[in-house]
N, C-alpha and C positions, 0 to 999 in steps of 0.2 A: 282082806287082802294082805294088806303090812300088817301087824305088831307092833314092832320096836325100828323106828328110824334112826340112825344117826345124820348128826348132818353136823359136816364139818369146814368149822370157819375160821377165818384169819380175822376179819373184823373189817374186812375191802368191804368197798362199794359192790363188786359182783358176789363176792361170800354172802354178805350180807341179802343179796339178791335172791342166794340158793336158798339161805334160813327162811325166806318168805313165804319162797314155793313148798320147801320139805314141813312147813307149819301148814299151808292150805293142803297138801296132801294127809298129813299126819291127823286134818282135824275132818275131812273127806272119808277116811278109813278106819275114824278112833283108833288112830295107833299112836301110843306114847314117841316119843320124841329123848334121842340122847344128842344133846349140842355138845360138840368137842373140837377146840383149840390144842395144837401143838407146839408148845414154847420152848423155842434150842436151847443148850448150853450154850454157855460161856466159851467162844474159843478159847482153846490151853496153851494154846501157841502163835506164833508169829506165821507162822504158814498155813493157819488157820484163819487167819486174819483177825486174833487176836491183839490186843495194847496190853504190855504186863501191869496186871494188877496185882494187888495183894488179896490173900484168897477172903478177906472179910467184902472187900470192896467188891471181887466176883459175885459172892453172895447176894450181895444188895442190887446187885444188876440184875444178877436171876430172878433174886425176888421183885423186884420192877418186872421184869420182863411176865412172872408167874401172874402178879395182880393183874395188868392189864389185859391179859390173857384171858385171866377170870372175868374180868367185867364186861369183855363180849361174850362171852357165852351166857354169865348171867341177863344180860339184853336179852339174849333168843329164846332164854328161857322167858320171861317176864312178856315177850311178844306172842310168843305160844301159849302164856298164861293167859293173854289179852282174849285169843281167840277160841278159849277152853280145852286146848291142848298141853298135858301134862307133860311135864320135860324137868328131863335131871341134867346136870353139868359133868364135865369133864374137862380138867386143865392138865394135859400129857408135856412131860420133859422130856423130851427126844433132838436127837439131830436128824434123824430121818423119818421125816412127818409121815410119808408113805405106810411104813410101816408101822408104827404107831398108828392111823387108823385105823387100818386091818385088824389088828391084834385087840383095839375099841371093841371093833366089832362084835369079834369073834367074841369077847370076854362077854360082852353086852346082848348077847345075841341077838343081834341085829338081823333084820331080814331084808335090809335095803342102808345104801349108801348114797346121801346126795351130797355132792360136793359142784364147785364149782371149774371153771377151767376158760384160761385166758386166751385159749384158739390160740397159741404162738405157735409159726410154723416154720422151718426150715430153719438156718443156724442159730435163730433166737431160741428155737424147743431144743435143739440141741445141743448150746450152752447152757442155758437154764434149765433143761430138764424139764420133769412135767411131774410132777405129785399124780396128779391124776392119771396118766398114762400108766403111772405104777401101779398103782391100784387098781385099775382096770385091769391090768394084766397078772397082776398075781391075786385077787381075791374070786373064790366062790360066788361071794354075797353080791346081789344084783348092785349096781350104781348107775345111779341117775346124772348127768351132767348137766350141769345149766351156763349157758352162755350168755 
């Protein structure tokens, strides 16, 4: 059926939820498993919401920001590993997480996308937008949603 899963997590209580299910399907289909996190930049500015820093101090935030990044995915990796499901990482720097999955994907060739989604509906999804709404609406690649 799948191949190659991505499954993409922030390190929440519901991510973490999706990494559960995308490892019991991953290990239901012997399909390899690609966990991936996406860790923003450093706001550059103050209408970014940004605090000026100096570009060493940016650096050591990204890099904070990149580590912890890493060590949820390495979790899902290691939970996948638990359940004999083989799983590679990916830690993406992006500001627009959306697309950075997709392009995961694509590169990974993915034949399934599970991600998770916070059901926000009306001026909350429409302030905060939806990653997942995005994705669904601009990728090929099937997506799973877990609530």
């Amino acid at each position: 059926m799948y191949q190659r899963i991505l499954i993409a997590t922030d390190g929440s209580e519901l991510s973490q939820k999706a990494a559960t299910k995308a490892i019991e399907l991953a290990a239901l289909c012997g399909a390899k498993l690609v966990a991936v996190t996406v860790v923003p930049r450093y706001p550059q500015s103050y209408f970014e919401g940004g605090v000026a820093l100096l570009p060493e101090e940016m650096l050591l935030v990204e890099k904070q920001w990149a580590d912890k990044g890493q060590a949820v995915v390495d979790a899902v990796k290691q939970a996948a590993s638990d359940k004999g499901v083989t799983a590679e990482t990916l830690t993406i720097t992006s500001n627009v997480v959306s697309d950075a999955l997709i392009a995961a994907a694509t590169k990974n060739q993915c034949d399934l996308i599970v991600m998770a989604s916070h059901g926000r509906k009306g001026l909350g999804r429409l302030l905060m937008g939806s990653e997942t709404q995005h994705v669904l609406t601009h990728t090929a690649i099937p997506v799973l949603v877990i609530r």
